[in-house]
SELO-939618 format. One line per field, with one value per residue: residue number from 0; residue in one letter; x, z, y of N, C-alpha, C, O in turn. Coordinates in Angstrom, 1 decimal. Last residue first. Layout:
BEGIN
nr = c(NUM, ...)
rest = c(a, ...)
n_px = c(X, ...)
n_pz = c(Z, ...)
n_py = c(Y, ...)
ca_px = c(X, ...)
ca_pz = c(Z, ...)
ca_py = c(Y, ...)
c_px = c(X, ...)
c_pz = c(Z, ...)
c_py = c(Y, ...)
o_px = c(X, ...)
o_pz = c(Z, ...)
o_py = c(Y, ...)
This chain:
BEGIN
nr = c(147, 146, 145, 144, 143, 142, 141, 140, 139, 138, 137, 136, 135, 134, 133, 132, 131, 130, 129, 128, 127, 126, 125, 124, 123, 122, 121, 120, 119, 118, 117, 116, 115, 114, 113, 112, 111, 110, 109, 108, 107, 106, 105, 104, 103, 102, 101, 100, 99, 98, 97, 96, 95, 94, 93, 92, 91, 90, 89, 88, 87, 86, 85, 84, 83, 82, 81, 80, 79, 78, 77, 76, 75, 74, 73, 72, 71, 70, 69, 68, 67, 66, 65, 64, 63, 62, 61, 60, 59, 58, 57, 56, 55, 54, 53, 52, 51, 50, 49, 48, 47, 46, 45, 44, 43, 42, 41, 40, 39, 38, 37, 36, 35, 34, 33, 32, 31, 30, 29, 28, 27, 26, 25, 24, 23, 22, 21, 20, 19, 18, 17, 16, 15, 14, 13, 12, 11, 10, 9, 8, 7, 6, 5, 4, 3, 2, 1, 0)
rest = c(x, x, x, x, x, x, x, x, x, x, x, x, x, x, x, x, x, x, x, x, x, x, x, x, x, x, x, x, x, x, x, x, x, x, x, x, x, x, x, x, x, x, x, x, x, x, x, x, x, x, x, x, x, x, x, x, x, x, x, x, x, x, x, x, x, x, x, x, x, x, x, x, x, x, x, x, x, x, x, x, x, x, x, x, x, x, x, x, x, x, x, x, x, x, x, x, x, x, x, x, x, x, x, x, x, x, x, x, x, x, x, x, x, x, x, x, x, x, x, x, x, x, x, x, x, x, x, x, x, x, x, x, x, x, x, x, x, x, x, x, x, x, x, x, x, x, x, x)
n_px = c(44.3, 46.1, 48.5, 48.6, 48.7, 51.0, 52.4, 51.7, 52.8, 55.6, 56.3, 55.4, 57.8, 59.8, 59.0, 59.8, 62.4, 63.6, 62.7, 64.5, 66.8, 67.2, 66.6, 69.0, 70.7, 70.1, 70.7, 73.9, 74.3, 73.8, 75.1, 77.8, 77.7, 78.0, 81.1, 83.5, 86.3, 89.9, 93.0, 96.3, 98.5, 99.7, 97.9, 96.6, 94.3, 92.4, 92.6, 92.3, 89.7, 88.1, 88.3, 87.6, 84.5, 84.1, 84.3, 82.2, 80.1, 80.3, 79.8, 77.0, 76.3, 76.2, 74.5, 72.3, 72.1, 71.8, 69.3, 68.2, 68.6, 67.4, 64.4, 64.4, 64.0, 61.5, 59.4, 59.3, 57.9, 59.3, 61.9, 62.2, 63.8, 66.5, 67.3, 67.6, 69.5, 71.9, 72.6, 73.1, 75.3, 77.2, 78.0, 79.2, 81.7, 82.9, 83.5, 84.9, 87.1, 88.5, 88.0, 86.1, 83.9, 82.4, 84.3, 85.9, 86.8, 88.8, 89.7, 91.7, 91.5, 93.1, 95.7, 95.9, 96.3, 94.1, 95.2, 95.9, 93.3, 91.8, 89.4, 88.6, 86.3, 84.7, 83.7, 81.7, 79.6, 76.8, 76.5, 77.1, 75.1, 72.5, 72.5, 71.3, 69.5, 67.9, 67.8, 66.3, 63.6, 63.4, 62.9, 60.8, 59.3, 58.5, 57.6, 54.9, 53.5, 52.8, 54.2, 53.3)
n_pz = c(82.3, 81.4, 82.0, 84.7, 84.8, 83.4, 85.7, 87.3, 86.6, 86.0, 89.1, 90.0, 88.1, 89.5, 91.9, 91.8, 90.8, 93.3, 94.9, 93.6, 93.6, 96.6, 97.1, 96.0, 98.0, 99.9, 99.2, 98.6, 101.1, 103.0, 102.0, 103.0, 105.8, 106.7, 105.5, 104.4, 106.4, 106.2, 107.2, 106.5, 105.4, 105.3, 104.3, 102.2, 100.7, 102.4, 102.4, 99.9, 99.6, 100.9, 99.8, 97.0, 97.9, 99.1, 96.9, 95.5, 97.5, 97.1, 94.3, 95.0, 96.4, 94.9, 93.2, 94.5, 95.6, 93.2, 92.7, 95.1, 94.4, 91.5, 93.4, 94.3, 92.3, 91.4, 93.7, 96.1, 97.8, 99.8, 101.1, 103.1, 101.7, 101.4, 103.6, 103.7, 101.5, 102.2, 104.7, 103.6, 102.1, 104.1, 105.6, 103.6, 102.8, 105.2, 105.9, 103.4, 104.3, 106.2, 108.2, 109.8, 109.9, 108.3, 109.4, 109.6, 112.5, 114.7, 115.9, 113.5, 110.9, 110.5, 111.2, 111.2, 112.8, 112.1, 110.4, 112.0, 114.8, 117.0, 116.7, 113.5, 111.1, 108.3, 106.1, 107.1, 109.9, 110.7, 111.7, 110.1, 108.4, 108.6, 106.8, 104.6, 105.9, 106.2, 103.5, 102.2, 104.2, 103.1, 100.4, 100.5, 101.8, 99.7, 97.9, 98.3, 100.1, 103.1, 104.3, 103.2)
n_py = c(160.4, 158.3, 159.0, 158.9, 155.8, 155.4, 156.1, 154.0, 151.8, 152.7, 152.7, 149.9, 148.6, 149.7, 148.4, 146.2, 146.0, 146.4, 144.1, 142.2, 143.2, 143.2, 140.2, 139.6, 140.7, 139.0, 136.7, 137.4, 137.7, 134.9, 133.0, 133.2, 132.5, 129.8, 129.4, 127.0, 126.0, 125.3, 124.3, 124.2, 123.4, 126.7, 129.5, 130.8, 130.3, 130.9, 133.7, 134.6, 133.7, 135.6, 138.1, 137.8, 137.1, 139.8, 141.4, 140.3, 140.7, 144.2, 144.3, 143.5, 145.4, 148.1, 147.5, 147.6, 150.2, 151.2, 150.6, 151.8, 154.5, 154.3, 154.2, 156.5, 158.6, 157.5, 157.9, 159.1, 158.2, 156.5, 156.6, 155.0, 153.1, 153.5, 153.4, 150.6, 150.4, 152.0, 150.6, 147.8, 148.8, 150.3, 147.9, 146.6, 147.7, 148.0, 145.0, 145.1, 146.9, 146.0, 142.6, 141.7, 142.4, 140.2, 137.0, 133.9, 132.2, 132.4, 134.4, 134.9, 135.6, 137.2, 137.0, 133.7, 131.3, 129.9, 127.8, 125.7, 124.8, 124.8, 126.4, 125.4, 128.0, 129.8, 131.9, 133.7, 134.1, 135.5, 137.9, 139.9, 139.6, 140.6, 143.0, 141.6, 141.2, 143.9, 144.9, 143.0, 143.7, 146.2, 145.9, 144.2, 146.2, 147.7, 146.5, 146.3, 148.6, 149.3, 151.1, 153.5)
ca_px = c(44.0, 44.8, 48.2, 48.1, 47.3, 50.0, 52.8, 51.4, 51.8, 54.9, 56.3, 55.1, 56.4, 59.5, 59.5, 58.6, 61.4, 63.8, 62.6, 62.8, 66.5, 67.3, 65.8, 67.5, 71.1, 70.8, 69.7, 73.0, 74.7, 73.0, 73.8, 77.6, 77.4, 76.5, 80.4, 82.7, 85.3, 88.7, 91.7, 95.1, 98.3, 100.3, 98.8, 98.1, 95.2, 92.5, 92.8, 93.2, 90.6, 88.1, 89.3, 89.2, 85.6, 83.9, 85.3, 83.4, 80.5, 80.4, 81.0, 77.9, 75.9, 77.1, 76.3, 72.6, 72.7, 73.2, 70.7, 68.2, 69.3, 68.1, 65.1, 64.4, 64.9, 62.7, 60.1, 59.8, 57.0, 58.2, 61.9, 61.6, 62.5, 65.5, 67.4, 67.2, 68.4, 71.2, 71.8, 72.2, 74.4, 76.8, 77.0, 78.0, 80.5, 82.1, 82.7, 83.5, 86.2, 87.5, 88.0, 87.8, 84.1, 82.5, 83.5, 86.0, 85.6, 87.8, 88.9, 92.4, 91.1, 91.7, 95.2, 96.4, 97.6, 94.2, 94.7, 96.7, 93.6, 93.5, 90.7, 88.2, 87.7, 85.2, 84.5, 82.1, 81.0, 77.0, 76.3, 77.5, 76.3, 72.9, 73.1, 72.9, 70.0, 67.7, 68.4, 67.3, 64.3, 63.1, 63.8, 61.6, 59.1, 58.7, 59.1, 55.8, 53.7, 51.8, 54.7, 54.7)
ca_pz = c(83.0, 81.3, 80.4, 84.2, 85.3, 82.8, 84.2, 87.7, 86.6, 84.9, 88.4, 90.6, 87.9, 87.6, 92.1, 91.9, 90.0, 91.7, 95.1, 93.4, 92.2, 95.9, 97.7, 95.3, 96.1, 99.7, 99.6, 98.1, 100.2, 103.3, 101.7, 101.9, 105.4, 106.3, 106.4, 103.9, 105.4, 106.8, 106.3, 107.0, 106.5, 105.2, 105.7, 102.8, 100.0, 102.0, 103.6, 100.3, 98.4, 101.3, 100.7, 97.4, 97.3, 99.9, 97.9, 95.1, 96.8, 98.5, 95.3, 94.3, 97.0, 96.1, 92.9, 93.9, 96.4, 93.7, 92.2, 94.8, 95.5, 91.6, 91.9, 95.4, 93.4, 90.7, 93.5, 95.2, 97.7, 98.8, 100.0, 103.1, 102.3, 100.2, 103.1, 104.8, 101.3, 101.2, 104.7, 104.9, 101.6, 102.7, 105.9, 104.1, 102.0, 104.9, 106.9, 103.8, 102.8, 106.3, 107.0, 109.9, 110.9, 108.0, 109.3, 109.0, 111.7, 114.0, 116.1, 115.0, 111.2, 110.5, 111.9, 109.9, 113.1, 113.2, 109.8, 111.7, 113.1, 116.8, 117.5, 114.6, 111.5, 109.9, 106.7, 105.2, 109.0, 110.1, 112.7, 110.9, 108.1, 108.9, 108.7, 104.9, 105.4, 107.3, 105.1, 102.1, 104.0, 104.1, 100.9, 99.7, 102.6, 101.3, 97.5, 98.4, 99.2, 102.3, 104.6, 103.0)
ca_py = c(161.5, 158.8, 159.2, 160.3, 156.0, 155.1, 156.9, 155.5, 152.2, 152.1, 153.7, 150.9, 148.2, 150.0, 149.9, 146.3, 145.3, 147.0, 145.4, 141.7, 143.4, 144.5, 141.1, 138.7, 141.2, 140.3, 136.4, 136.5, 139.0, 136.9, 133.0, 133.6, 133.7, 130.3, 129.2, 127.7, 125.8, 126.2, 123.9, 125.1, 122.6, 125.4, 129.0, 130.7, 129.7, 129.6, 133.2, 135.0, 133.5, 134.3, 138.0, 138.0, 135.9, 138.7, 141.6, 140.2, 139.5, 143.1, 144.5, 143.1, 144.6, 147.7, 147.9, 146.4, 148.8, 151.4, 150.0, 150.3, 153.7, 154.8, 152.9, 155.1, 158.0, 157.3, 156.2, 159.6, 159.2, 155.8, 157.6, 156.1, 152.3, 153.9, 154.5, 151.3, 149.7, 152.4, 151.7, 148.3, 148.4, 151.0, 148.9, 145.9, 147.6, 149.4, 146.1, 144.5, 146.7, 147.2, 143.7, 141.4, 143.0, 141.6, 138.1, 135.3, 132.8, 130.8, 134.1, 134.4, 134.3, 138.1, 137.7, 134.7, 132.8, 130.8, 128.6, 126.7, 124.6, 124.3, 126.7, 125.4, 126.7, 128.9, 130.9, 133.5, 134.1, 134.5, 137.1, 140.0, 138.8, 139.2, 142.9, 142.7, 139.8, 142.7, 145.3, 142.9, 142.2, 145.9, 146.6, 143.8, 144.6, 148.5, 146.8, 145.7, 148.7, 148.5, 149.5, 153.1)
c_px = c(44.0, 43.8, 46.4, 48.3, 47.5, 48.4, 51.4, 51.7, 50.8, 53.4, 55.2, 54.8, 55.6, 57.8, 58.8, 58.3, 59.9, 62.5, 62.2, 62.0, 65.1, 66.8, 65.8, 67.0, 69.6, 69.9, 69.2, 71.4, 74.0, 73.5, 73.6, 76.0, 77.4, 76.4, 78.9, 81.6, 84.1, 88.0, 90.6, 94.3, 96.7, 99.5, 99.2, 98.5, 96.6, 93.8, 93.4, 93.3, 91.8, 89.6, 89.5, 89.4, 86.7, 84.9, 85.8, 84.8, 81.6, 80.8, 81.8, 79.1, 76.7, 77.4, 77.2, 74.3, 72.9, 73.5, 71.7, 68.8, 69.4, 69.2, 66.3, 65.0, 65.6, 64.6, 61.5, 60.5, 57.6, 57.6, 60.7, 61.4, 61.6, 63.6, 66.2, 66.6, 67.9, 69.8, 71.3, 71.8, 73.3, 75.9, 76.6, 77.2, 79.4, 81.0, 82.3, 83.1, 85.1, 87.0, 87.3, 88.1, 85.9, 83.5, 83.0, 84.4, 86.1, 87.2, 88.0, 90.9, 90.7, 90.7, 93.7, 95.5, 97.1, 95.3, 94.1, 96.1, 95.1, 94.3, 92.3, 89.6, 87.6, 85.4, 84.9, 82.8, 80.8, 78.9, 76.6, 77.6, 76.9, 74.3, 73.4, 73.8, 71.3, 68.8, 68.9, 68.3, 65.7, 64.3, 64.1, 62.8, 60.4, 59.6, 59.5, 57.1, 55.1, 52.4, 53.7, 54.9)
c_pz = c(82.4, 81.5, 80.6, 82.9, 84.8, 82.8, 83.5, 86.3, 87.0, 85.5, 86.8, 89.2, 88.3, 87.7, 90.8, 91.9, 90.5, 90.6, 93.6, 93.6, 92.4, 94.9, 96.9, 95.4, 95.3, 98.0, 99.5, 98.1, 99.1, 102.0, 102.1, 101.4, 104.2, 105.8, 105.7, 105.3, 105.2, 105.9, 107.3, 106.6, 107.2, 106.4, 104.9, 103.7, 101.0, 100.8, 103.3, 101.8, 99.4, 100.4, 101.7, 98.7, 97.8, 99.3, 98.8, 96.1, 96.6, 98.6, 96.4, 94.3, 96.0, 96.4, 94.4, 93.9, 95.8, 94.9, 92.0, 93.8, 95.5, 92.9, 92.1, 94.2, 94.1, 91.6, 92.4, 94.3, 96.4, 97.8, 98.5, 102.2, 102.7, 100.6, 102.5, 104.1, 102.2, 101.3, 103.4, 104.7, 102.5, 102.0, 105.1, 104.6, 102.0, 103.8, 105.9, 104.5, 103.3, 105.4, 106.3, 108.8, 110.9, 108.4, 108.6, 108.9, 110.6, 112.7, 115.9, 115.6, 112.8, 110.3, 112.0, 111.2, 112.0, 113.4, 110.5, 110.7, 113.0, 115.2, 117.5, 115.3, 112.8, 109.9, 108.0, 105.6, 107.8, 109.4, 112.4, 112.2, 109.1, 108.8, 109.0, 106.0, 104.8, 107.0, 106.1, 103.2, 103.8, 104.7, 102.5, 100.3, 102.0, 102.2, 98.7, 98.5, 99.4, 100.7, 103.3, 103.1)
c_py = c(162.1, 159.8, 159.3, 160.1, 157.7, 155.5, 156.3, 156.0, 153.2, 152.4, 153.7, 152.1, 149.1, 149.4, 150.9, 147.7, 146.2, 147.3, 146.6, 143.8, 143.0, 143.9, 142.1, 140.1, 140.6, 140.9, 138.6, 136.7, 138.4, 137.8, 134.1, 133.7, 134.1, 131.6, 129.8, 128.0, 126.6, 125.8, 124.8, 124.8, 123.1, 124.2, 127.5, 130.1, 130.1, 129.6, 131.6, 134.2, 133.4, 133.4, 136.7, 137.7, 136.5, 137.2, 140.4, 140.7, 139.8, 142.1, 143.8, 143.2, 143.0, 146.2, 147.4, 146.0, 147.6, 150.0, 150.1, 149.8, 152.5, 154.3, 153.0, 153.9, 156.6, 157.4, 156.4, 158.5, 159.8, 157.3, 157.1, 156.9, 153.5, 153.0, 154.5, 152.6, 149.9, 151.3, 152.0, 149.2, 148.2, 150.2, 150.2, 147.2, 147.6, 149.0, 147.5, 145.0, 146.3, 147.5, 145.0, 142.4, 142.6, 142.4, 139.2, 136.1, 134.2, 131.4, 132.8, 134.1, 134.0, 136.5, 137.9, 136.1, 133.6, 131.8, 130.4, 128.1, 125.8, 124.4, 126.1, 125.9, 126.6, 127.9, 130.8, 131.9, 133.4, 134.7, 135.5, 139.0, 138.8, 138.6, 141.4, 142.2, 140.4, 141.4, 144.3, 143.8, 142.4, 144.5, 146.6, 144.5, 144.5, 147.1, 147.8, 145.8, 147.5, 148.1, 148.8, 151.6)
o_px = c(43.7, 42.6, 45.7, 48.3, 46.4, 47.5, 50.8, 50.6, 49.5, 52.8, 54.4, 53.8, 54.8, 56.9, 58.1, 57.1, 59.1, 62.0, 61.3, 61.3, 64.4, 65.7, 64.8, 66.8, 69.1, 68.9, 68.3, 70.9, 73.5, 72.9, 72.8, 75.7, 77.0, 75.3, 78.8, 81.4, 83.7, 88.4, 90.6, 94.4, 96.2, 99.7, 98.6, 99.8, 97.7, 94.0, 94.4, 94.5, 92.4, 90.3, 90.3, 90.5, 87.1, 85.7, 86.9, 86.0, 82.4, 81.8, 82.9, 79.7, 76.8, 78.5, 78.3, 75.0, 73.5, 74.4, 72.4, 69.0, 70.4, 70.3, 66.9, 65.8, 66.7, 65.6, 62.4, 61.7, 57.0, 56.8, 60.8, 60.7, 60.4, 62.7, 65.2, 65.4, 66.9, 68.9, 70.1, 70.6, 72.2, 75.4, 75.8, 76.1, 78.6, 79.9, 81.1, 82.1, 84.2, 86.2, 86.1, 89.0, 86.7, 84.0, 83.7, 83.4, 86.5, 87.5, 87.1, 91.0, 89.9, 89.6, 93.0, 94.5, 98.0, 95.2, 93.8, 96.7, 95.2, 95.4, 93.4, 90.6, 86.8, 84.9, 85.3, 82.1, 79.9, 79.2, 76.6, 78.2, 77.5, 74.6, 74.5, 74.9, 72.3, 69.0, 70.0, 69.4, 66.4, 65.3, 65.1, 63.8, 61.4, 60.4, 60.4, 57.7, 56.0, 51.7, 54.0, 55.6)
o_pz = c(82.6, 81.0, 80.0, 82.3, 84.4, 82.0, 82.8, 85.8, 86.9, 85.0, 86.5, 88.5, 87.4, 87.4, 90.7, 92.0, 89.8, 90.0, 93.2, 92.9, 91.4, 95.4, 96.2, 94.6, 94.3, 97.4, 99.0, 97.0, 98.4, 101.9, 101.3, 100.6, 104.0, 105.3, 104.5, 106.0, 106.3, 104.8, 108.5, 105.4, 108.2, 107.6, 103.8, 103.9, 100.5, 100.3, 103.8, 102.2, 99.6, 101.0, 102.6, 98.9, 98.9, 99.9, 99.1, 96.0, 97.5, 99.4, 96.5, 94.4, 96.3, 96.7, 94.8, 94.3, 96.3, 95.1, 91.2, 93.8, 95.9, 92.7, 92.8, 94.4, 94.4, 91.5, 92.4, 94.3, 95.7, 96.9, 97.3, 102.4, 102.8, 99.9, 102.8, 104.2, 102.1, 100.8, 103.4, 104.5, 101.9, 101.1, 105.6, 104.3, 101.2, 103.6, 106.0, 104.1, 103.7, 105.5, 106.0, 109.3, 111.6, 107.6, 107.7, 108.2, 111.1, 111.8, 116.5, 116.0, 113.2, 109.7, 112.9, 111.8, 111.8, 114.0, 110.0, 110.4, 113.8, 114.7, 117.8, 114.7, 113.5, 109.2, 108.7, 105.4, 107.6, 108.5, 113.1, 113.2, 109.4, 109.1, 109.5, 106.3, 104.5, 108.0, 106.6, 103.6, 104.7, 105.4, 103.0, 100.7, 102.7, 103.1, 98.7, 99.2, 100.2, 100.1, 102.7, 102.3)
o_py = c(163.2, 160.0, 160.1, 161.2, 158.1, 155.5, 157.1, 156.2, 153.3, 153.3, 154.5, 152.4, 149.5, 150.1, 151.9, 148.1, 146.7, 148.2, 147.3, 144.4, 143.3, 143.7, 142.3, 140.9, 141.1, 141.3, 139.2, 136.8, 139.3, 138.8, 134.6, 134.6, 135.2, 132.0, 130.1, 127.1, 126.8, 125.2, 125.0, 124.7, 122.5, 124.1, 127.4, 130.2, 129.8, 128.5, 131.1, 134.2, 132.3, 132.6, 136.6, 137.2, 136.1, 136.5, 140.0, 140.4, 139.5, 141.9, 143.3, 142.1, 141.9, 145.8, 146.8, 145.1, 146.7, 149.3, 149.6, 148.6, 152.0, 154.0, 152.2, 153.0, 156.1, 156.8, 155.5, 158.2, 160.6, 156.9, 157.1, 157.9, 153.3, 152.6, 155.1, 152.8, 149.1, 152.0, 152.2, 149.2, 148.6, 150.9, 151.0, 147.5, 148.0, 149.6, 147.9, 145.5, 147.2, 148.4, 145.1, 143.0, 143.1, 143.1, 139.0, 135.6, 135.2, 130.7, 132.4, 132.9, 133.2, 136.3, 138.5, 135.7, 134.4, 132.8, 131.5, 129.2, 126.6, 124.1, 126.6, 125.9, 127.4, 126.9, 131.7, 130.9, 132.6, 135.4, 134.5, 139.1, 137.7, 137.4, 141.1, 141.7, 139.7, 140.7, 144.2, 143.3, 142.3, 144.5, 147.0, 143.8, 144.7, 147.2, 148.5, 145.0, 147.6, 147.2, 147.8, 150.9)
């Protein structure tokens, strides 16, 4: 199972899912006004401030967890991997709206981009390198019983 690339690939992008949780989208500091919006009050926007994100994220975690056991049935496993793609795109797009939405209301509010856009990113590489290696997998098994 571990030996097979797109074991690692899926692996990784698991790994850089979860990461967000430790990296915010945006952060500010304690005195800024940008702190009354509720899903700021902390400094930092997170996964964990929104229930979109929060569910996206761990809907892409697991699907790419998921499909790291299911070596034995690779059309499947394609199949999850681009659903996490789906997801994992989503994710992004949730992630702009709801960055969108913070930076443009308070008056006088300045927040700035934090490290966490690079995990859904870094994310999404992993799933389609994964993808990739999966078709490649399959391709060469379909080829190895033509000969057969």
């Amino acid at each position: 199972m571990i030996q097979r690339i797109q074991s690692v690939y899926l692996l990784l992008a698991a790994g850089a899912f979860g990461g967000q949780f430790g990296l915010p989208y945006l952060q500010t500091e304690a005195t800024n006004p940008a702190t009354a919006l509720p899903v700021m009050a902390d400094g930092a926007l997170t996964p964990t401030d929104n229930f979109g994100l929060l569910g996206l994220t761990g809907l892409s975690i697991a699907l790419s967890f998921i499909a790291i056991f299911l070596y034995k049935n690779r059309p499947l496993q394609g199949k999850l991997t681009a659903l996490g793609i789906l997801t994992g795109l989503l994710l992004l797009i949730l992630a702009v709206i709801a960055t969108q939405a913070v930076r443009s209301t308070p008056e006088g509010a300045s927040v700035s981009f934090g490290p966490g856009w690079v995990t859904p990113v870094a994310g999404l590489l992993l799933l389609w390198l994964a993808g990739r290696a999966i078709r490649r997998d399959e391709q060469t098994v379909r080829s190895m019983d033509r000969l057969r």
